[in-house]
VOBA-1610 file (N, C-alpha, C; in pm, whole numbers, padded with zeros to 5 digits, always signed):
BEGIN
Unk+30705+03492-11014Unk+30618+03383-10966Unk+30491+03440-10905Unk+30364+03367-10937Unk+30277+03429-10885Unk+30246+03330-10759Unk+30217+03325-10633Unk+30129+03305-10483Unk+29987+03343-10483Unk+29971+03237-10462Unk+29755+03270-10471Unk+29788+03182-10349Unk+29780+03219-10196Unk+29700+03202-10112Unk+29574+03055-10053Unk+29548+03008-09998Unk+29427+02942-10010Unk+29367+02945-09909Unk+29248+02954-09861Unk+29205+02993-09740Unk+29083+02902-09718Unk+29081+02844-09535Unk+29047+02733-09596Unk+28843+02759-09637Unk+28776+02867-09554Unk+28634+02887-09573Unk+28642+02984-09716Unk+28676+02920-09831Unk+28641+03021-09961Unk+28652+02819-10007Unk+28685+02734-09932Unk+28610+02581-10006Unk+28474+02552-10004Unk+28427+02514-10068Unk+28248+02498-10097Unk+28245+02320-10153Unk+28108+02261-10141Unk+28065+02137-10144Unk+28098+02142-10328Unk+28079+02271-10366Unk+28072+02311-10536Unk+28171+02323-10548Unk+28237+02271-10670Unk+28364+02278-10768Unk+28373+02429-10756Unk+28483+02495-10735Unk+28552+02650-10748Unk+28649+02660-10818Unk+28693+02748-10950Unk+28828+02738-11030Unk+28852+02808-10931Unk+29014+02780-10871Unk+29086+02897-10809Unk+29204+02950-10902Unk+29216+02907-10983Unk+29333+02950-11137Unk+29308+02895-11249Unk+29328+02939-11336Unk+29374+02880-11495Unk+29410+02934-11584Unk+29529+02869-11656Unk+29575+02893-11752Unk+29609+02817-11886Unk+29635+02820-11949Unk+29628+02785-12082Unk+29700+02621-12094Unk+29768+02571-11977Unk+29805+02489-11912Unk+29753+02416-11818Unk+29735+02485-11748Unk+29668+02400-11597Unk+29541+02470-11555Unk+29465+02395-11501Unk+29317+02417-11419Unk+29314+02386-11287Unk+29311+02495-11191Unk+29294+02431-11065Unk+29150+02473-10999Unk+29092+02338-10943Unk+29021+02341-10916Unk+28974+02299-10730Unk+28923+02374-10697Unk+28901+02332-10541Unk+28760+02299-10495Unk+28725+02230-10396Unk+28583+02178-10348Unk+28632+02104-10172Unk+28471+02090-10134Unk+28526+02023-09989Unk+28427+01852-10022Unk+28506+01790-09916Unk+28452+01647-09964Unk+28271+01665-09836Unk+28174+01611-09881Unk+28074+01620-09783Unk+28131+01649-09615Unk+28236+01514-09574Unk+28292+01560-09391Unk+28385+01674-09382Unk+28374+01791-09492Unk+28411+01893-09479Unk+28583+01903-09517Unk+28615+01814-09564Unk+28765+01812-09597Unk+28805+01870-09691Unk+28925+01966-09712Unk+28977+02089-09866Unk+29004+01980-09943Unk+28990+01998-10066Unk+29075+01923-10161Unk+29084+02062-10256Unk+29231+01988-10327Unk+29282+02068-10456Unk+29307+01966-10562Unk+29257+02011-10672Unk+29324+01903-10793Unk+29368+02004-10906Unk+29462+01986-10943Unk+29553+02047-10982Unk+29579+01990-11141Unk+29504+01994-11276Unk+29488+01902-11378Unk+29592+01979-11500Unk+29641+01922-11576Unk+29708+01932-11695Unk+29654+01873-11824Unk+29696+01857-11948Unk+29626+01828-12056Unk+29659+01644-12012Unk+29703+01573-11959Unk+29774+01423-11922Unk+29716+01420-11840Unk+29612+01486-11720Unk+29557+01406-11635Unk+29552+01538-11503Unk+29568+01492-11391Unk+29530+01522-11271Unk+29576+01479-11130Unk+29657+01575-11036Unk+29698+01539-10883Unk+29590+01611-10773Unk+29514+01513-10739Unk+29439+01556-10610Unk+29490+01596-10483Unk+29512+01670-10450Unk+29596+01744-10265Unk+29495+01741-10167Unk+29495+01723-10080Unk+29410+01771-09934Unk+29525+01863-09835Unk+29522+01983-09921Unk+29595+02038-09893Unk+29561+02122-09675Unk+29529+02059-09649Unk+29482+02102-09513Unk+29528+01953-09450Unk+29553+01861-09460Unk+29501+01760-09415Unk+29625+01672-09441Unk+29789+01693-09368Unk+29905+01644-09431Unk+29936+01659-09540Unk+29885+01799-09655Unk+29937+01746-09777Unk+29892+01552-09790Unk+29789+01511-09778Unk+29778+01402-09824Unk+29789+01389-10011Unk+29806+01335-10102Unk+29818+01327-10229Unk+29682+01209-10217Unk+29568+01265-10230Unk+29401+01146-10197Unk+29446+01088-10371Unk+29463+01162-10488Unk+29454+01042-10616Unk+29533+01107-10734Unk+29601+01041-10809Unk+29636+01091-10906Unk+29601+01019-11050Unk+29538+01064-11151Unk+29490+01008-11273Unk+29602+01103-11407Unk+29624+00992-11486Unk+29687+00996-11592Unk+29673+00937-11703Unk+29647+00988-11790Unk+29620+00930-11939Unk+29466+00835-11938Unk+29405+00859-11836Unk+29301+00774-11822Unk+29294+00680-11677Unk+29405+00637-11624Unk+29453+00568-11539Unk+29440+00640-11391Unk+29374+00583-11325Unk+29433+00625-11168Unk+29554+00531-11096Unk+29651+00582-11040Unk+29761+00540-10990Unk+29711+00482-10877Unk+29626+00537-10787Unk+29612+00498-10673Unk+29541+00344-10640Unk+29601+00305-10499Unk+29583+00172-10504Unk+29384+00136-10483Unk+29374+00055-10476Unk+29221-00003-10479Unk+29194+00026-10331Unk+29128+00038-10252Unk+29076+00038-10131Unk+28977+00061-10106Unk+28884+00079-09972Unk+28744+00066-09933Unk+28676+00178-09882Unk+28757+00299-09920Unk+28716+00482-09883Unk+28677+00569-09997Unk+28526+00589-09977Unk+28467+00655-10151Unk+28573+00802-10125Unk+28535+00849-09980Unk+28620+01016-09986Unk+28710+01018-09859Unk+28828+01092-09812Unk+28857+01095-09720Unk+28818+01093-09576Unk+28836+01044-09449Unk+28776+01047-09358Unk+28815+01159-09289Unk+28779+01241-09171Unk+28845+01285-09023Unk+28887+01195-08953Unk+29027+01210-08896Unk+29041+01105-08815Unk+29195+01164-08785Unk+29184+01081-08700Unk+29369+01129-08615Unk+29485+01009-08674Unk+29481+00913-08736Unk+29586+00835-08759Unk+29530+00785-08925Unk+29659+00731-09025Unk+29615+00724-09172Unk+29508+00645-09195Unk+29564+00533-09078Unk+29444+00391-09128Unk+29311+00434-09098Unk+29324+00528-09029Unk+29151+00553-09102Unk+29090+00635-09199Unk+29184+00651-09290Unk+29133+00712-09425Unk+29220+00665-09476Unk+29266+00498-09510Unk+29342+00486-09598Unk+29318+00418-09757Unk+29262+00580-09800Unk+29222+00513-09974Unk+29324+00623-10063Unk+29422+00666-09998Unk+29459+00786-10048Unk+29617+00721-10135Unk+29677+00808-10300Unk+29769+00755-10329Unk+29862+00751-10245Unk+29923+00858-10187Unk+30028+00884-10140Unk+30006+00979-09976Unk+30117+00954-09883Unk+30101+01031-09769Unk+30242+01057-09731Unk+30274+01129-09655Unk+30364+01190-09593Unk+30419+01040-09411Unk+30507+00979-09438Unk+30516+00893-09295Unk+30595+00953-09227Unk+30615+00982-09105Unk+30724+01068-08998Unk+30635+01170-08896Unk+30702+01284-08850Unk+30823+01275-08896Unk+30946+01224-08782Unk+30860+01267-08667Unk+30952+01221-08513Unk+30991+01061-08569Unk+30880+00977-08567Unk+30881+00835-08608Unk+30854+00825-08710Unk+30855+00674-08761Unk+30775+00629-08851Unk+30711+00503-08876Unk+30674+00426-09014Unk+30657+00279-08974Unk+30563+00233-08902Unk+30546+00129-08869Unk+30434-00001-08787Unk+30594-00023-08681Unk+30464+00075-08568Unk+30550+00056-08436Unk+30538-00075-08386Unk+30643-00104-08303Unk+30690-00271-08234Unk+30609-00252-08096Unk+30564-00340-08017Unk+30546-00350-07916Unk+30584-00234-07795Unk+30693-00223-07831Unk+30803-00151-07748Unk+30750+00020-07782Unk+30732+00076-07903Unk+30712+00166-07966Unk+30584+00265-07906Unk+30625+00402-07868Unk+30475+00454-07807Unk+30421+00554-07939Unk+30469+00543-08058Unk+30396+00643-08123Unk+30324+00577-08217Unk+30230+00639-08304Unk+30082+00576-08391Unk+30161+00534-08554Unk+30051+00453-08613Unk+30131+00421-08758Unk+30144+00513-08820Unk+30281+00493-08859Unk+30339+00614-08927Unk+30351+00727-08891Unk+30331+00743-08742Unk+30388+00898-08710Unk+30281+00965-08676Unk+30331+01114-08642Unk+30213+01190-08627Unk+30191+01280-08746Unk+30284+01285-08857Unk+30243+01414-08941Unk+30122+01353-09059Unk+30101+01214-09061Unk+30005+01214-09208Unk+29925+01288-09208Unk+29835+01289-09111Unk+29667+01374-09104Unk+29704+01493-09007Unk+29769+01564-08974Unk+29824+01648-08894Unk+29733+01853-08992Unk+29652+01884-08915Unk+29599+01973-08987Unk+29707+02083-08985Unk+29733+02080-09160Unk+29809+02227-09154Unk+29777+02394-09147Unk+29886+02442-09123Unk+29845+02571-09065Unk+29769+02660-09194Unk+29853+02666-09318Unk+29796+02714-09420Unk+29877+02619-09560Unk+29821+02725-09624Unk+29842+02619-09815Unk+29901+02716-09886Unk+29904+02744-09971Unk+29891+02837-10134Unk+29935+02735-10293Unk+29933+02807-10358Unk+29939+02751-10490Unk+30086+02873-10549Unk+30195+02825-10651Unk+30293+02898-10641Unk+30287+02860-10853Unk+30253+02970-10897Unk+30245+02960-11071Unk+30377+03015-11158Unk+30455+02945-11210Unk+30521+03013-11282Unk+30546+02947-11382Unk+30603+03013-11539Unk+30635+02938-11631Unk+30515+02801-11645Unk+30570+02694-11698Unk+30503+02564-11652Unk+30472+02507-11592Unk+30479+02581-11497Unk+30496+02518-11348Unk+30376+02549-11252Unk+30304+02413-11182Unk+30266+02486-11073Unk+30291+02390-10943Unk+30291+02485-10867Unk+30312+02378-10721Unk+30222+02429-10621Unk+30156+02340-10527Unk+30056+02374-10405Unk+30190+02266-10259Unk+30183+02354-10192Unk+30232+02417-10058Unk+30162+02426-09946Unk+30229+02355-09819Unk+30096+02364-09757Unk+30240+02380-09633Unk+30200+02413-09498Unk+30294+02463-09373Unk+30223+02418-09286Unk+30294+02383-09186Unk+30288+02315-09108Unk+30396+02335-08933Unk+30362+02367-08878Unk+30446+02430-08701Unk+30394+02249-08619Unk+30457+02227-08574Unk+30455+02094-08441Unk+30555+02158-08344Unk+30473+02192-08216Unk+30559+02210-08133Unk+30481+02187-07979Unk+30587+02139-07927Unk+30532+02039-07788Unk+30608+02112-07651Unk+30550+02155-07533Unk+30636+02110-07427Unk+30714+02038-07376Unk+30818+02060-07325Unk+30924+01957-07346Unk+30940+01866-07460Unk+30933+01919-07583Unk+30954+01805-07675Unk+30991+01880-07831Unk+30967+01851-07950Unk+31003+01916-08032Unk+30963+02013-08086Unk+31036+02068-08186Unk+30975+02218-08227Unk+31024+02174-08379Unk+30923+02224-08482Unk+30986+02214-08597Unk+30857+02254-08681Unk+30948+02256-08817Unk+30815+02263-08933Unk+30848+02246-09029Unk+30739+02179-09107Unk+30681+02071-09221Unk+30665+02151-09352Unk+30717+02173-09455Unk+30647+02225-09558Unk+30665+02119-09695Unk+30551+02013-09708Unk+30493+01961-09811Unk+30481+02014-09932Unk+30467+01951-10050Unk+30460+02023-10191Unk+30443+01923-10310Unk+30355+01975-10425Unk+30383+01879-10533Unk+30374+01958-10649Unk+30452+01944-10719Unk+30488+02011-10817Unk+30440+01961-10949Unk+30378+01998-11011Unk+30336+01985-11172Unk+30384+02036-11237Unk+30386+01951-11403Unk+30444+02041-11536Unk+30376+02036-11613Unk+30335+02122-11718Unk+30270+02123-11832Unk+30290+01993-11919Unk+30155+01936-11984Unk+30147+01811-12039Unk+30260+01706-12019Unk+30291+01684-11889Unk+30338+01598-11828Unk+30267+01485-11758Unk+30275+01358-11736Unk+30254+01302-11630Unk+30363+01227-11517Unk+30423+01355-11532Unk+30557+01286-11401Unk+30540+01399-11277Unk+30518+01392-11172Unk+30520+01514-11065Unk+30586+01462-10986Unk+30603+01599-10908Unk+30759+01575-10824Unk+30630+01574-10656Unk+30711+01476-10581Unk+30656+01465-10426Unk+30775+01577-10307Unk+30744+01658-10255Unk+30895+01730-10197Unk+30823+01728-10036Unk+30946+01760-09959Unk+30938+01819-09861Unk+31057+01789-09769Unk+31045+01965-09680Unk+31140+02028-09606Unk+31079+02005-09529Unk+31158+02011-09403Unk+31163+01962-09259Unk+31289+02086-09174Unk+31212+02156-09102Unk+31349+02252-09048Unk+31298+02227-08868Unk+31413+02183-08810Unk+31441+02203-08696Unk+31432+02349-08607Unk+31310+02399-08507Unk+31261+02531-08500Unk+31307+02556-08324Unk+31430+02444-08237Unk+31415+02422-08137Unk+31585+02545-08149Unk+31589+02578-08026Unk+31681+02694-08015Unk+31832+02636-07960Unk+31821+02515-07953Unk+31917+02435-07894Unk+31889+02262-07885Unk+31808+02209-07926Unk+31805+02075-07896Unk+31801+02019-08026Unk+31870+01869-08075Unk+31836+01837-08215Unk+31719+01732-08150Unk+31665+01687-08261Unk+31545+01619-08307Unk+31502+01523-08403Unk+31470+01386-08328Unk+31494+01244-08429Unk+31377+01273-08584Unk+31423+01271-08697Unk+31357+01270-08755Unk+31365+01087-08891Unk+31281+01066-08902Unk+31248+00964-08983Unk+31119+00964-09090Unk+31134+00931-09189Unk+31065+00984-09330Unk+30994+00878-09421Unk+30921+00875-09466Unk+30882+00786-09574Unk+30827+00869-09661Unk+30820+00811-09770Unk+30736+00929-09883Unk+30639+00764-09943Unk+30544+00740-09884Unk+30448+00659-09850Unk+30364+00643-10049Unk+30393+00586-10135Unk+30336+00632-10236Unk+30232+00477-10303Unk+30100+00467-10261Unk+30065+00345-10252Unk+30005+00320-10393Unk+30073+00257-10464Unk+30040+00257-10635Unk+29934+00201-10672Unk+29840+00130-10760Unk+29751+00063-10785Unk+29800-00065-10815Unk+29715-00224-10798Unk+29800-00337-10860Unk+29755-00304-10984Unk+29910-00395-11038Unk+29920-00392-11205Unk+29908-00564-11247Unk+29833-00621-11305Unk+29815-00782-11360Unk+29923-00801-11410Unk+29956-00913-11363Unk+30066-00947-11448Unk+30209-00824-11473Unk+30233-00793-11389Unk+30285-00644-11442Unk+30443-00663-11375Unk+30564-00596-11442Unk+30658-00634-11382Unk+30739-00530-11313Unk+30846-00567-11241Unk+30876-00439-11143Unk+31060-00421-11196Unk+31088-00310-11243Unk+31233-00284-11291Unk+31295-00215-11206Unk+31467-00213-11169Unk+31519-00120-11101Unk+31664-00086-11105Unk+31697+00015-11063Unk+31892+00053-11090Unk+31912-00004-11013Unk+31940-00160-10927Unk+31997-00211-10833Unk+32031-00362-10882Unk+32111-00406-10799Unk+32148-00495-10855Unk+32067-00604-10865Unk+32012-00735-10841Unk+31916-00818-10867Unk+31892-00912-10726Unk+31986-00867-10665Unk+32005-00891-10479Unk+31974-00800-10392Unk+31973-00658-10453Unk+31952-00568-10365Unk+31833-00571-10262Unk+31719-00615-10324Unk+31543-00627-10206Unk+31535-00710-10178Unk+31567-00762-10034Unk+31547-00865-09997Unk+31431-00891-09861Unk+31379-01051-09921Unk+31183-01033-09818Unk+31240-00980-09734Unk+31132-00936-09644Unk+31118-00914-09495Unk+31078-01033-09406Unk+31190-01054-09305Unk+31139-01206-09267Unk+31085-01189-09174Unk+31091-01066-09093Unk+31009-01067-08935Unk+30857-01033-08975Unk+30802-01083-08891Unk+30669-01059-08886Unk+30583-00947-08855Unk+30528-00819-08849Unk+30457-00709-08801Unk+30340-00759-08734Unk+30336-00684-08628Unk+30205-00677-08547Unk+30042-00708-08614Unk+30015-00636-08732Unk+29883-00636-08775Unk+29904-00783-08909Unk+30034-00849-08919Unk+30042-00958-08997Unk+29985-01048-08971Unk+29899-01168-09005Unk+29820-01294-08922Unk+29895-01352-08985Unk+30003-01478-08985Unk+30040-01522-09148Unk+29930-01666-09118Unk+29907-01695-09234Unk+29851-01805-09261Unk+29942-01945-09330Unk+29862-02037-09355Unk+29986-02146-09401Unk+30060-02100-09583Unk+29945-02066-09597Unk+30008-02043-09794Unk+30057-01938-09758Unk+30054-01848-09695Unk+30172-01747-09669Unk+30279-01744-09687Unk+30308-01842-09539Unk+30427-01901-09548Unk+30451-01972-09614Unk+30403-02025-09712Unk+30425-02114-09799Unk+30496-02051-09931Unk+30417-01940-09981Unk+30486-01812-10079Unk+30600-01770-09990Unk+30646-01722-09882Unk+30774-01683-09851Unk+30856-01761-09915Unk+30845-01871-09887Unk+30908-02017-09862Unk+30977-01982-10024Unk+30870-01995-10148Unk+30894-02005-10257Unk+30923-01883-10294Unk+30931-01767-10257Unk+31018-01596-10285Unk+31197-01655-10246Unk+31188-01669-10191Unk+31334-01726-10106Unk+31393-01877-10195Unk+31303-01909-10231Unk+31395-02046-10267Unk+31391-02010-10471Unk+31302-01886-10465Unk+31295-01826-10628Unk+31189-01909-10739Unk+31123-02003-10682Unk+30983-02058-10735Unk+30890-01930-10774Unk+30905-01838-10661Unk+30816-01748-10712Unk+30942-01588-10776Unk+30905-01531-10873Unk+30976-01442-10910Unk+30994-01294-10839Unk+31038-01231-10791Unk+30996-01140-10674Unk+31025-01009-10792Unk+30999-01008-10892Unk+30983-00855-11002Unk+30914-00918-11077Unk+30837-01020-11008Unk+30682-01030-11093Unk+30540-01065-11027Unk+30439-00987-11084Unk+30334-00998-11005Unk+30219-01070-11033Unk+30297-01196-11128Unk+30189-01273-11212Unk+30139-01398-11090Unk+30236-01385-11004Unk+30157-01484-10882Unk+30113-01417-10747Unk+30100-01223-10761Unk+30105-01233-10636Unk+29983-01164-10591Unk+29850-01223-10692Unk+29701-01220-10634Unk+29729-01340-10530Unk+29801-01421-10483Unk+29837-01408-10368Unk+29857-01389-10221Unk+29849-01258-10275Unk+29972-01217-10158Unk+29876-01132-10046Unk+29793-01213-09972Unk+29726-01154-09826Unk+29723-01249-09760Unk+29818-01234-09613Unk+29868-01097-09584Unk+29973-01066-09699Unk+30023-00921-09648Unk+30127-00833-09775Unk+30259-00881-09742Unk+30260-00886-09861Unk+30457-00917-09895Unk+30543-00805-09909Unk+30614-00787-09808Unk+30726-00689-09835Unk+30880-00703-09836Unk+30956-00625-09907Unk+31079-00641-09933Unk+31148-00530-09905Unk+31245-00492-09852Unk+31365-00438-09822Unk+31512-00441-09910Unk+31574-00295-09920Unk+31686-00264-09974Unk+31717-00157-09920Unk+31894-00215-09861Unk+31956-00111-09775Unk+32030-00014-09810Unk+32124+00088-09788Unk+32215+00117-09801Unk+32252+00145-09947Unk+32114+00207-10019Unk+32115+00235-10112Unk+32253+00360-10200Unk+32299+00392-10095Unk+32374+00493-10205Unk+32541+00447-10224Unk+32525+00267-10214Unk+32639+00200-10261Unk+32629+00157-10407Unk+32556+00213-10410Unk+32472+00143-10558Unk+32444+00279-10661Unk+32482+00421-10576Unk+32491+00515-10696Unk+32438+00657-10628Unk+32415+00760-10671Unk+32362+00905-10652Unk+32207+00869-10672Unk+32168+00806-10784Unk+31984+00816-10816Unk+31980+00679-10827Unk+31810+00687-10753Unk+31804+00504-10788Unk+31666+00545-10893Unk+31652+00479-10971Unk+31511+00453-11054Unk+31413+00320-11016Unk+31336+00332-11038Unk+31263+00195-11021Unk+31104+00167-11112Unk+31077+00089-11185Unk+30966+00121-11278Unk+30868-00013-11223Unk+30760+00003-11263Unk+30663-00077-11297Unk+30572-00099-11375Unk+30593-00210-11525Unk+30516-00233-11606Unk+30422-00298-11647Unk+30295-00225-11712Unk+30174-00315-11748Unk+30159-00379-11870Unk+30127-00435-11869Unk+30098-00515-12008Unk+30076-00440-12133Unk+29996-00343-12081Unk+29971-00269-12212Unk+30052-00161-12265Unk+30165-00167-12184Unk+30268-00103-12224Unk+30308+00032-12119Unk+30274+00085-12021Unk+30251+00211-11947Unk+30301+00142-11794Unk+30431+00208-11832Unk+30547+00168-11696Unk+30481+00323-11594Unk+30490+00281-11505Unk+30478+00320-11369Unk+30662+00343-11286Unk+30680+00492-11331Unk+30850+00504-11285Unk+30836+00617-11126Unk+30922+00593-11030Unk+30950+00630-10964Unk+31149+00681-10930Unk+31171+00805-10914Unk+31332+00823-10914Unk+31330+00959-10809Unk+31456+00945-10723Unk+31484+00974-10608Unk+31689+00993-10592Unk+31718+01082-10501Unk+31879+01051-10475Unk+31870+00972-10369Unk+31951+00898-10342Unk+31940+00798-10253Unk+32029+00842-10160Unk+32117+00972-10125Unk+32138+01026-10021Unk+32041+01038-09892Unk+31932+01071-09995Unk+31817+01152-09873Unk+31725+01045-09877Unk+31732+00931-09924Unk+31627+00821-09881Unk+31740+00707-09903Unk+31816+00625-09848Unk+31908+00548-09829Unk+31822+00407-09814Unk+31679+00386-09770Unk+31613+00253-09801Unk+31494+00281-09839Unk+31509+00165-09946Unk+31357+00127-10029Unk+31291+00022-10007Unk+31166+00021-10004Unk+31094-00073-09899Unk+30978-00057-10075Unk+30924-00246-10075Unk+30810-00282-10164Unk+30737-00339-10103Unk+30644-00303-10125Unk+30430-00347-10009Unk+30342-00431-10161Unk+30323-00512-10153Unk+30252-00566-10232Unk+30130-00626-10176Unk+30022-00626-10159Unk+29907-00670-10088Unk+29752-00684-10236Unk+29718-00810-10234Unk+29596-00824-10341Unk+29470-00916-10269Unk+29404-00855-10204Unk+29264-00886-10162Unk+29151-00821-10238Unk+29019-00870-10213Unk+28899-00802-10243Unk+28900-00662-10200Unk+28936-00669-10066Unk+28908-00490-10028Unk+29034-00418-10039Unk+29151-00456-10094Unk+29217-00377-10077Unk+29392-00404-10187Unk+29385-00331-10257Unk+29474-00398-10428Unk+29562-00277-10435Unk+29739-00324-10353Unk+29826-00263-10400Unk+29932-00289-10448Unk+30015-00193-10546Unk+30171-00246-10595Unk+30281-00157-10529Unk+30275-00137-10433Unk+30414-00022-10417Unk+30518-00077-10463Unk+30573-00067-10564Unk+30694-00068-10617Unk+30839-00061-10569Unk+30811+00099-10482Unk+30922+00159-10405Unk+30876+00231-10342Unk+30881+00267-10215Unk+30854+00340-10082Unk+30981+00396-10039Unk+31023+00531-10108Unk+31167+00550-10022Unk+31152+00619-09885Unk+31270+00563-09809Unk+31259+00619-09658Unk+31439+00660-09630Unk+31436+00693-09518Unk+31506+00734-09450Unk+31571+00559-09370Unk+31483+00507-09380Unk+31460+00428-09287Unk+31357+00267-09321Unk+31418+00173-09251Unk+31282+00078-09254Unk+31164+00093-09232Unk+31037+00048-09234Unk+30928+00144-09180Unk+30896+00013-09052Unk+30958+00022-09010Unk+30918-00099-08874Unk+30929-00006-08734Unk+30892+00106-08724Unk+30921+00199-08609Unk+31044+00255-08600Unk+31036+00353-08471Unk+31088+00420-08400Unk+31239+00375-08355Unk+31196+00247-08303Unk+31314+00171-08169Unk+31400+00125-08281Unk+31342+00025-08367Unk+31428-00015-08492Unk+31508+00037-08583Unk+31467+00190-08649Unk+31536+00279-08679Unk+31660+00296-08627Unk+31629+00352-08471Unk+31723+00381-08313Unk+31846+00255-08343Unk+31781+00150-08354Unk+31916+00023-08309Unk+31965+00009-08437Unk+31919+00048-08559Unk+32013-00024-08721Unk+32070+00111-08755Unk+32083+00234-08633Unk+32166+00330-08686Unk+32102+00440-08798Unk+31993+00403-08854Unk+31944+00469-08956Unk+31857+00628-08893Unk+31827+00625-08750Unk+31732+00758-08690Unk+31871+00858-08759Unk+31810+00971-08805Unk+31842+01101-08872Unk+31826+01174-08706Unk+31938+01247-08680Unk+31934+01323-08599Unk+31962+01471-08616Unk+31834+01571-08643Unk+31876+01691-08685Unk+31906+01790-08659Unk+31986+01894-08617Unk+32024+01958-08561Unk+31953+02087-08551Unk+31973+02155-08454Unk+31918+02334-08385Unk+31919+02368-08521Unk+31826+02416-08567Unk+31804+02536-08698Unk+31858+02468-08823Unk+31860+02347-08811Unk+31900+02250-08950Unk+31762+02232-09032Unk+31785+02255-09153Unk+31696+02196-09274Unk+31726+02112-09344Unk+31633+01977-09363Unk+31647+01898-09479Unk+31534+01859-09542Unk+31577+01842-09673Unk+31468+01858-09783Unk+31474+01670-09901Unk+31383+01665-09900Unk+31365+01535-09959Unk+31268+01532-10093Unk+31284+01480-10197Unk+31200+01544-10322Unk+31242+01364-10407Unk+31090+01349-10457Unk+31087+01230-10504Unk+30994+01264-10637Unk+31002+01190-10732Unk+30967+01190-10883Unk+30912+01119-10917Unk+30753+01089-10958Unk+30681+00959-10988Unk+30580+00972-11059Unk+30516+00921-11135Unk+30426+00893-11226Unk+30453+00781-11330Unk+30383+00872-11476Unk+30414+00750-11618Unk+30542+00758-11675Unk+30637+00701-11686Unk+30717+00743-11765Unk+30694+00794-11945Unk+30781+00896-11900Unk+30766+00931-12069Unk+30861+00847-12172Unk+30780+00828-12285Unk+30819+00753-12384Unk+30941+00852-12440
//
């Protein structure tokens, strides 16, 4: 295996190859507010990294297509919490917490690791393969010790990449709440439908309300008709819709099997698949939101957990409690499906 390093002052405003091979092109640049990016391209397309910057996943394009959802950020921002750079496909939620904290809740959305600057990166080449790596140390007085190592893995003329990451407990004696999302915010699909290995009961709405929710009357009015099945909830032909966002819940996923799959199809034929063990993500959570400024399909969001905070986690039993010098590793699979 070859390790190439990445360092972060050898990034320039100018496109830099930092590898290539007969397979893959990687290419690095900084966004104008000085942010790394890596994009990492195959003969099928392209995964953008901010590999300094949470392993954020800022876009992924395939066959022509960008995955990522619609939003109102030309390039990443600086900033200490997601929502303020949130145009990016995918992010890292956790890891102490996670979720849209409750009232009750003292930590930020989604945690502290999304934008959390990591310590270093590299790129790891072998065979068909390449993967970029990025590390990460959090450690507090009186509080936790641990570390983060993010990753996404590419294959030669593929468009399926793998989302991973380890989490090791670095405290010499104390365990440490951990809670996870692998945050993957898809693009809306028209008319487009949503498939899955579960049974046809398994996602069910979310009836409580979140803090940043306003509901309005047709809101509630679409709940009304999700629930009474007027409206189809694995179809998205009514849910320009849907602002505020509609979300759905499924628990206790690994009564239902070892792997869950879950797809989403467009009209023109180009399903959108996501697959995971449902050991290490036990709930799947769907975000659907279609406004002017802001057009998404999450399909499937696997977690550890609901993403409604900290305290909530704590009371439905689901907080992961990890032990002195324990590692756990979580690895999720998403893109186009192959024909």
């Amino acid at each position: 295996m070859l390790r190439i390093p990445l360092h972060r002052n050898t990034f320039t405003e100018a496109e830099k190859t930092f590898a290539q091979n007969n397979d893959f092109k990687v290419v690095g640049f900084t966004y104008p507010k000085g942010i790394e990016s890596i994009r990492i391209e195959n003969s099928r397309g392209y995964v953008e990294v901010l590999p300094f910057m949470g392993q954020i996943i800022w876009d992924a394009n395939f066959d022509g297509k960008s995955l990522r959802m619609k939003n109102m950020f030309d390039a990443p921002q600086p900033c200490r919490e997601i929502v303020d750079t949130y145009g990016c496909f995918a992010f890292h939620s956790g890891l102490l917490s996670a979720g849209c904290p409750s009232p009750a809740d003292s930590h930020p959305l989604h945690g502290e690791f999304p934008t959390a600057t990591m310590d270093s990166a590299w790129l790891e080449v072998e065979g068909k393969k390449v993967r970029i790596v990025s590390s990460y140390e959090y450690v507090q007085g009186f509080g936790a010790h641990y570390r983060a190592q993010p990753s996404v893995l590419m294959t030669a003329d593929s468009a399926l990449f793998d989302i991973d990451l380890g989490v090791t407990n670095l405290s010499a004696y104390a365990p440490m709440p951990l809670q996870y999302m692998c945050h993957m915010n898809y693009a809306f699909v028209e008319n487009g439908i949503t498939r899955q290995s579960l049974p046809d009961d398994a996602f069910q709405l979310r009836r409580s309300v979140p803090a940043h929710v306003n509901p309005t009357p047709r809101w509630t009015e679409i709940n009304e008709q999700i629930l009474s099945g007027k409206i189809d909830a694995n179809s998205l032909a009514e849910a320009k819709e849907f602002d505020p966002e509609i979300v759905y819940f499924a628990d206790n996923l690994p009564q239902y099997g070892e792997t869950a799959e879950f797809e989403l199809s467009a009209p023109d034929g180009t399903t959108f698949v996501t697959k995971f063990k449902t050991e290490s993500f036990p709930v799947a959570t769907r975000w659907i939101l279609f406004n002017a400024d802001q057009q998404v399909a999450a399909f499937v969001l696997p977690g550890t957990s609901r993403p409604e905070g900290f305290l909530a986690a704590k009371e439905a039993g689901t907080l992961i409690q990890l032990g002195a010098g324990e590692t756990k590793s979580f690895s999720v699979t998403t893109g186009i499906k192959e024909n």
